[in-house]
PDB file of N, CA, C and O in Angstrom:
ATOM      1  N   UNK A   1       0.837  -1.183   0.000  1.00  0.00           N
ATOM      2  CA  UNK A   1       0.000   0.000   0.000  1.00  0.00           C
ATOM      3  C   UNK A   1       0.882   1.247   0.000  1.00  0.00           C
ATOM      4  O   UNK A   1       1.814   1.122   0.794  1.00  0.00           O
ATOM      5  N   UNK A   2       0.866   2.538  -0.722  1.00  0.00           N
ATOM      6  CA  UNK A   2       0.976   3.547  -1.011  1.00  0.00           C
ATOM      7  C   UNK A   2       0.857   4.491   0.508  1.00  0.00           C
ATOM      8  O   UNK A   2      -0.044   4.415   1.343  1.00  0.00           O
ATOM      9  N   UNK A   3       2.044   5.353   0.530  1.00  0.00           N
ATOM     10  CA  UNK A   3       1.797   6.071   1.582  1.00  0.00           C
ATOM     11  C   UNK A   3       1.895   7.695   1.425  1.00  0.00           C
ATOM     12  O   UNK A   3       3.043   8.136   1.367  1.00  0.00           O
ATOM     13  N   UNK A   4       1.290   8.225   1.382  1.00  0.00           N
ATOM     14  CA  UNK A   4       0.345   9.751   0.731  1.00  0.00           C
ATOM     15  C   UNK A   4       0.515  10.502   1.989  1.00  0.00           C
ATOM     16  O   UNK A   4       0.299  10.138   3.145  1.00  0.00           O
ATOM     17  N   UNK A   5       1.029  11.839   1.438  1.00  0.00           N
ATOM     18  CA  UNK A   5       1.238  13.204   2.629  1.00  0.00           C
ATOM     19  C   UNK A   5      -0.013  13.960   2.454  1.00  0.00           C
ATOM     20  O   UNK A   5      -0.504  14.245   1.362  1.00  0.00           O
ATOM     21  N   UNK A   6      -0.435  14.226   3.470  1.00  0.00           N
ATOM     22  CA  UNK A   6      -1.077  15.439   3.547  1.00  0.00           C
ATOM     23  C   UNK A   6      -1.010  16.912   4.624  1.00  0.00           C
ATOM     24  O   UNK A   6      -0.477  16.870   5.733  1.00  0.00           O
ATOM     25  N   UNK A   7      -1.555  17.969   4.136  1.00  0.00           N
ATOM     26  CA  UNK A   7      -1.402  19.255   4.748  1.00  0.00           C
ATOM     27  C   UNK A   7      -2.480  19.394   4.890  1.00  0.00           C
ATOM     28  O   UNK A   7      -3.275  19.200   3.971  1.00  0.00           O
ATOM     29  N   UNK A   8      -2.956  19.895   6.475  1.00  0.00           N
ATOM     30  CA  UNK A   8      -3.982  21.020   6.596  1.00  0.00           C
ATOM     31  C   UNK A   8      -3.774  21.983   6.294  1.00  0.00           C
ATOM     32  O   UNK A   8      -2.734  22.635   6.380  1.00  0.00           O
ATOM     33  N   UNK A   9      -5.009  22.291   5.780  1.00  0.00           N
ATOM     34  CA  UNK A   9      -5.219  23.946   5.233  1.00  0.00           C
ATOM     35  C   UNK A   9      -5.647  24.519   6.556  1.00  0.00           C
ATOM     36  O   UNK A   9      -5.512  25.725   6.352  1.00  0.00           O
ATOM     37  N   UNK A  10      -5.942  24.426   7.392  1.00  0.00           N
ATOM     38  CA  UNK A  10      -6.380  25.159   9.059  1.00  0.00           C
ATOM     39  C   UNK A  10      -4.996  25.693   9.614  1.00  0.00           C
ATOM     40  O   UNK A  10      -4.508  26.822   9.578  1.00  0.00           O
ATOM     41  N   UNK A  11      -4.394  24.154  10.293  1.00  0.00           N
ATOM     42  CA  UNK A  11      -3.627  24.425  10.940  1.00  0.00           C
ATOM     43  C   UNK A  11      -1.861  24.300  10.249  1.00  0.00           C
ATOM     44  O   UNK A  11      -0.927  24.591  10.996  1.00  0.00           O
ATOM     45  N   UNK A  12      -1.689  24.008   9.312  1.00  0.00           N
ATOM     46  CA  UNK A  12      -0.603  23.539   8.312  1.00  0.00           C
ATOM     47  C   UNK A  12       0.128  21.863   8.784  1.00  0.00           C
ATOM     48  O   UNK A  12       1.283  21.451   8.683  1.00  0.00           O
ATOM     49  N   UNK A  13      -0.946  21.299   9.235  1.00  0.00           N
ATOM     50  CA  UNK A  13       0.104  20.158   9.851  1.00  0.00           C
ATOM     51  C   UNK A  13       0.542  19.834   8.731  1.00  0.00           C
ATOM     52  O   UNK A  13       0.117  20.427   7.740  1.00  0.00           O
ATOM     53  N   UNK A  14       1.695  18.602   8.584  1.00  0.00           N
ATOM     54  CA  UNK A  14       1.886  17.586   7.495  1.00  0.00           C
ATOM     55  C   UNK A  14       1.549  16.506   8.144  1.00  0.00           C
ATOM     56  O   UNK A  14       1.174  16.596   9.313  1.00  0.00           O
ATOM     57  N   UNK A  15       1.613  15.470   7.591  1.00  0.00           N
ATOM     58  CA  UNK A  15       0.611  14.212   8.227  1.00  0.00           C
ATOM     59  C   UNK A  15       0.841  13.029   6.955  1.00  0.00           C
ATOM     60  O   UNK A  15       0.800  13.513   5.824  1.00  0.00           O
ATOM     61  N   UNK A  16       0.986  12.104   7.009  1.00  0.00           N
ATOM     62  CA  UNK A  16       1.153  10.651   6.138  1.00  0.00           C
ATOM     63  C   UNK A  16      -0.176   9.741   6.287  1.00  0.00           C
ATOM     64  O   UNK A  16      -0.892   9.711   7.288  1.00  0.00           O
ATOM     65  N   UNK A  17      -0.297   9.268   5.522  1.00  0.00           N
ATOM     66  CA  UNK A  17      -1.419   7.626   5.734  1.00  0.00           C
ATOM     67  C   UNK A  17      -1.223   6.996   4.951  1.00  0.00           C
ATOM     68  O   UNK A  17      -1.107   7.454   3.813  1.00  0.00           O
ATOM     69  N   UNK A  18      -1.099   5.667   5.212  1.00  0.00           N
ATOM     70  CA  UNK A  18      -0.859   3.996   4.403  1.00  0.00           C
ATOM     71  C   UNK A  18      -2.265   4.182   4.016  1.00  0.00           C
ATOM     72  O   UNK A  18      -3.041   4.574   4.887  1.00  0.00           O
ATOM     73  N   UNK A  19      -2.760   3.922   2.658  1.00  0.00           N
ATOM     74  CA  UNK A  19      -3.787   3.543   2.446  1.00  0.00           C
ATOM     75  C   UNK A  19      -4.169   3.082   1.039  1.00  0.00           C
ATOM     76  O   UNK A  19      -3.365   3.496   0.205  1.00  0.00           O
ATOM     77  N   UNK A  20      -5.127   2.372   0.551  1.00  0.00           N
ATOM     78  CA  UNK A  20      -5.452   1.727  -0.595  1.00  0.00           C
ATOM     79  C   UNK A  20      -5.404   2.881  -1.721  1.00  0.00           C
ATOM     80  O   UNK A  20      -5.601   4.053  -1.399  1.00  0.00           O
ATOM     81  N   UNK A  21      -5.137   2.507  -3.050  1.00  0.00           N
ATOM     82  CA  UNK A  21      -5.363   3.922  -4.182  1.00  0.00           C
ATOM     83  C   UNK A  21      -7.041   3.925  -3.667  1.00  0.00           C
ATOM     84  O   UNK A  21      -7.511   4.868  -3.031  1.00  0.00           O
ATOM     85  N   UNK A  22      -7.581   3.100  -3.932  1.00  0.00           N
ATOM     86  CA  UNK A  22      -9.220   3.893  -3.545  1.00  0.00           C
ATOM     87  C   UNK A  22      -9.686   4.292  -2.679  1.00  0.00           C
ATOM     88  O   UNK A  22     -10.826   4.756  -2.698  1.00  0.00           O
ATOM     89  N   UNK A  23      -8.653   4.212  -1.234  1.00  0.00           N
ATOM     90  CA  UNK A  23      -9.198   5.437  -0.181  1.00  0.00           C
ATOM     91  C   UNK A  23      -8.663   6.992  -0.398  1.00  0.00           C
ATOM     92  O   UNK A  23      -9.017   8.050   0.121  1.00  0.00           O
ATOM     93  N   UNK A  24      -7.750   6.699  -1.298  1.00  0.00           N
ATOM     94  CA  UNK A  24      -6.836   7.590  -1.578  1.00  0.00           C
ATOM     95  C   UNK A  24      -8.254   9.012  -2.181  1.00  0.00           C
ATOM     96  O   UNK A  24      -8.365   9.905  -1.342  1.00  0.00           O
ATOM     97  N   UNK A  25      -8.957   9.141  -3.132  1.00  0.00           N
ATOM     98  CA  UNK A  25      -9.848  10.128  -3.092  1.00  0.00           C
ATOM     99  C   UNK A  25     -10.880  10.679  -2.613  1.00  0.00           C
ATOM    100  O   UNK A  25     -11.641  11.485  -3.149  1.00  0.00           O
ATOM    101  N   UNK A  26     -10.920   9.770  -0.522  1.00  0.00           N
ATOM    102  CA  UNK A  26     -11.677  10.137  -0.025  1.00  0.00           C
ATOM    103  C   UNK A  26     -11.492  11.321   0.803  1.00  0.00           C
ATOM    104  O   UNK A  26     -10.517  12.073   0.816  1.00  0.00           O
ATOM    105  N   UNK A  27     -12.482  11.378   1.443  1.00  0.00           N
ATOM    106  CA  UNK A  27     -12.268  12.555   2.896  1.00  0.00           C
ATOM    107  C   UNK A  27     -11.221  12.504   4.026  1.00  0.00           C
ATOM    108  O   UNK A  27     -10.948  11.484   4.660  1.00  0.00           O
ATOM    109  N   UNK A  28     -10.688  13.668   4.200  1.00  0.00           N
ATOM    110  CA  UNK A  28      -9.416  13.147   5.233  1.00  0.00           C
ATOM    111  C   UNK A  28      -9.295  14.331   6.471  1.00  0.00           C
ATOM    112  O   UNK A  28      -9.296  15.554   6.334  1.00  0.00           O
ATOM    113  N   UNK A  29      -9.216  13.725   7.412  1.00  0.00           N
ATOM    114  CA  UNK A  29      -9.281  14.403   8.513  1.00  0.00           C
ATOM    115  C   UNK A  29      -8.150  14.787   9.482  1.00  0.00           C
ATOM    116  O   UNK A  29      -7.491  13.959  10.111  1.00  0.00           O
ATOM    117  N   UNK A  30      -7.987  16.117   9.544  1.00  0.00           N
ATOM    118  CA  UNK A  30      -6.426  16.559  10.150  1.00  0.00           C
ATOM    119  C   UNK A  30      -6.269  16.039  11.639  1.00  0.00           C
ATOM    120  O   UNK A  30      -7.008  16.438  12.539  1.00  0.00           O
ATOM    121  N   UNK A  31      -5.143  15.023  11.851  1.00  0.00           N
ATOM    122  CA  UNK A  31      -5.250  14.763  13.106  1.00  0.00           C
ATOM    123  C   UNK A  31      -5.009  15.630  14.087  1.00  0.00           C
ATOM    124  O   UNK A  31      -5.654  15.488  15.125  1.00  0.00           O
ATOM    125  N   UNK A  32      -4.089  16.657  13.992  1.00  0.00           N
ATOM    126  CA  UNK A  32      -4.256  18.044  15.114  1.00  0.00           C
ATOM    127  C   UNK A  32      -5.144  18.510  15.678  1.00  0.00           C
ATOM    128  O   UNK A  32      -5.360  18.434  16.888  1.00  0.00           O
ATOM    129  N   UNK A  33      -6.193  19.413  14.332  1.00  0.00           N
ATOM    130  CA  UNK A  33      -7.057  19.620  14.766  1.00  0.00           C
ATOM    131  C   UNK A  33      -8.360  19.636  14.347  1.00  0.00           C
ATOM    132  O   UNK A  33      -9.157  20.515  14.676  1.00  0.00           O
ATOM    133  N   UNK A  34      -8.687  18.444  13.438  1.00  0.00           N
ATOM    134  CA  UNK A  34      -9.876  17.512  13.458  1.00  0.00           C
ATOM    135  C   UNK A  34     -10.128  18.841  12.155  1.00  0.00           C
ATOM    136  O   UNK A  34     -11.011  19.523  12.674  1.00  0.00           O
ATOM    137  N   UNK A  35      -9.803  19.474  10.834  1.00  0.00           N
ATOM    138  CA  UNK A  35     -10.111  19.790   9.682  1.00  0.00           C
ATOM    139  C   UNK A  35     -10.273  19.291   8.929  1.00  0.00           C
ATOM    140  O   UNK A  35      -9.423  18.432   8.697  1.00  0.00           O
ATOM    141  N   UNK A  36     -11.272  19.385   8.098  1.00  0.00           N
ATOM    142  CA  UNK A  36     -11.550  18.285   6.708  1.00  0.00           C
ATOM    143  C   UNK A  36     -10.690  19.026   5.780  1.00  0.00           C
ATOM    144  O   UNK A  36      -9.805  18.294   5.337  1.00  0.00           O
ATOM    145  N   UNK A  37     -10.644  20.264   5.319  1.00  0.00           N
ATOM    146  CA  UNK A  37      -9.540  20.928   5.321  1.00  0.00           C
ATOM    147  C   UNK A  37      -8.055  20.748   4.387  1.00  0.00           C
ATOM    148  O   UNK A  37      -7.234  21.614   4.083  1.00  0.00           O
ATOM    149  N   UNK A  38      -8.069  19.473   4.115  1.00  0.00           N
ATOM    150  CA  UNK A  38      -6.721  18.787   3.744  1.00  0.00           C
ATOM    151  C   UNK A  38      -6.301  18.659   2.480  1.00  0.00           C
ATOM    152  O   UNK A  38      -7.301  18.942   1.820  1.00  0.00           O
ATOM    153  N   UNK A  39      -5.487  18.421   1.789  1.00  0.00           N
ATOM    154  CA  UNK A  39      -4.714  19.159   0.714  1.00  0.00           C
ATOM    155  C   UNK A  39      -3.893  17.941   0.465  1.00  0.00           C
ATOM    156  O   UNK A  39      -3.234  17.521   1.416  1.00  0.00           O
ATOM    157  N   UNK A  40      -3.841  17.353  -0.603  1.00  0.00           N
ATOM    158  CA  UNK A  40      -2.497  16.338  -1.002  1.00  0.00           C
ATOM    159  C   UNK A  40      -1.249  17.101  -1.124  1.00  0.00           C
ATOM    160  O   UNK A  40      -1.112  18.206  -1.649  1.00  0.00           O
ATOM    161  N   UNK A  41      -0.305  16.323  -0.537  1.00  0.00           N
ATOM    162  CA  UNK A  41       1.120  17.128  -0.531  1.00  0.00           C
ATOM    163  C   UNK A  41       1.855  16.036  -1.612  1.00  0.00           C
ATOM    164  O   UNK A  41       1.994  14.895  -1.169  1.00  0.00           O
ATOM    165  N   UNK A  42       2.353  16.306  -3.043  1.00  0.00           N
ATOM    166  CA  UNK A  42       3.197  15.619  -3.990  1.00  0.00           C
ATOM    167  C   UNK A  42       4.599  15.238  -2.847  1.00  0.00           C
ATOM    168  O   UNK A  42       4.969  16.020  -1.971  1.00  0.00           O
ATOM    169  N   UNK A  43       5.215  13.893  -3.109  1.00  0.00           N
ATOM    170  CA  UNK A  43       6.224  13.582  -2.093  1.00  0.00           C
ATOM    171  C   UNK A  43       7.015  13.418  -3.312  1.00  0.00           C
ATOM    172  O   UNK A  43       6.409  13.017  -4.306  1.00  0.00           O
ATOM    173  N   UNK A  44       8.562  13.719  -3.426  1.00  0.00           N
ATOM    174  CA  UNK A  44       9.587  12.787  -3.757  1.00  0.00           C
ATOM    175  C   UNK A  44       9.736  11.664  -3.965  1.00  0.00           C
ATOM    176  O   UNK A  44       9.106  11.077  -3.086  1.00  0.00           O
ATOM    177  N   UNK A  45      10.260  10.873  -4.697  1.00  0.00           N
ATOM    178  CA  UNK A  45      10.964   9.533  -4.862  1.00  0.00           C
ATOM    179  C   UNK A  45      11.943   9.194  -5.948  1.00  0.00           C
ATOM    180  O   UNK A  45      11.938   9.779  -7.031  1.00  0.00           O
ATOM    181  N   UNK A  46      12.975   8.018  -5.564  1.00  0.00           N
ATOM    182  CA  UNK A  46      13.884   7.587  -6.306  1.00  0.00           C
ATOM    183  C   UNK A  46      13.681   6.588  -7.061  1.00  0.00           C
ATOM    184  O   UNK A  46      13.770   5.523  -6.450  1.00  0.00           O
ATOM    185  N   UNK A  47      13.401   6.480  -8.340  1.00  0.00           N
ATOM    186  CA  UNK A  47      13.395   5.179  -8.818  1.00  0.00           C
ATOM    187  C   UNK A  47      14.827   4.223  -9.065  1.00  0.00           C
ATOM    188  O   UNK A  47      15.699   4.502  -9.887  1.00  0.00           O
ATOM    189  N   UNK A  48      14.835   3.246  -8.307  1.00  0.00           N
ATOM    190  CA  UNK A  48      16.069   2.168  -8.269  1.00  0.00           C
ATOM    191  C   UNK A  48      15.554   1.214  -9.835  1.00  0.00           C
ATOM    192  O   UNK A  48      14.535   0.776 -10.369  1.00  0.00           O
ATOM    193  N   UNK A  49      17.106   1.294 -10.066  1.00  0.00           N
ATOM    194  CA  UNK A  49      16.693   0.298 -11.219  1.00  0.00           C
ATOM    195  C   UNK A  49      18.243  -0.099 -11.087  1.00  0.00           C
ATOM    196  O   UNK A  49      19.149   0.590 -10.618  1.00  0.00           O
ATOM    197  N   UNK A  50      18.321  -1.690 -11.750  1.00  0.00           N
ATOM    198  CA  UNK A  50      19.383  -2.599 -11.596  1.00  0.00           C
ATOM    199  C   UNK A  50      20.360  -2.342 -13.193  1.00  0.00           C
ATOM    200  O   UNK A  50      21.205  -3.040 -13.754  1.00  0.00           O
ATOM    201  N   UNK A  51      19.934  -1.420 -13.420  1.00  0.00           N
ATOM    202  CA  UNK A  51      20.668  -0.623 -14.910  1.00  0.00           C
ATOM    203  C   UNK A  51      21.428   0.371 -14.667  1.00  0.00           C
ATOM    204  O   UNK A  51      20.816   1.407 -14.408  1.00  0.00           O
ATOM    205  N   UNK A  52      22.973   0.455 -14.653  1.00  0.00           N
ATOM    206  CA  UNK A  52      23.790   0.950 -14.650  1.00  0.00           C
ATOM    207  C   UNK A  52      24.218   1.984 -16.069  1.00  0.00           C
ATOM    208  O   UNK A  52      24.443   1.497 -17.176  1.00  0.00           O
ATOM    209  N   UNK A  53      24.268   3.366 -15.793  1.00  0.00           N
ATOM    210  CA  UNK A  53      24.226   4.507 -16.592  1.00  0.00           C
ATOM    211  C   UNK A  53      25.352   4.828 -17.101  1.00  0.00           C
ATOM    212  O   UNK A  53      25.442   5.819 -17.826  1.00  0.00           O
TER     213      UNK A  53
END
């Protein structure tokens, strides 16, 4: 499972959740301070590959 950042728009937390791609476009709730509020944050990543450049 996929693990997705999010930001409140209230309070600015950042915040993570493990969750399925199809919970992925539901409602999400700021654990600080309980805002629906929330905002996908794009994360970084490295793609590893066994191919030498």
């Amino acid at each position: 499972m996929p693990t997705y950042q999010y930001r409140c728009e209230k309070c600015g937390k950042l915040f993570e959740q493990t969750e399925h791609v199809a919970q992925h476009s539901g409602q999400h709730v700021c654990p600080q301070c309980g805002s629906t509020a929330v905002a996908h944050q794009p994360t970084r990543f490295t793609a590893m590959t066994s191919k030498k450049s």
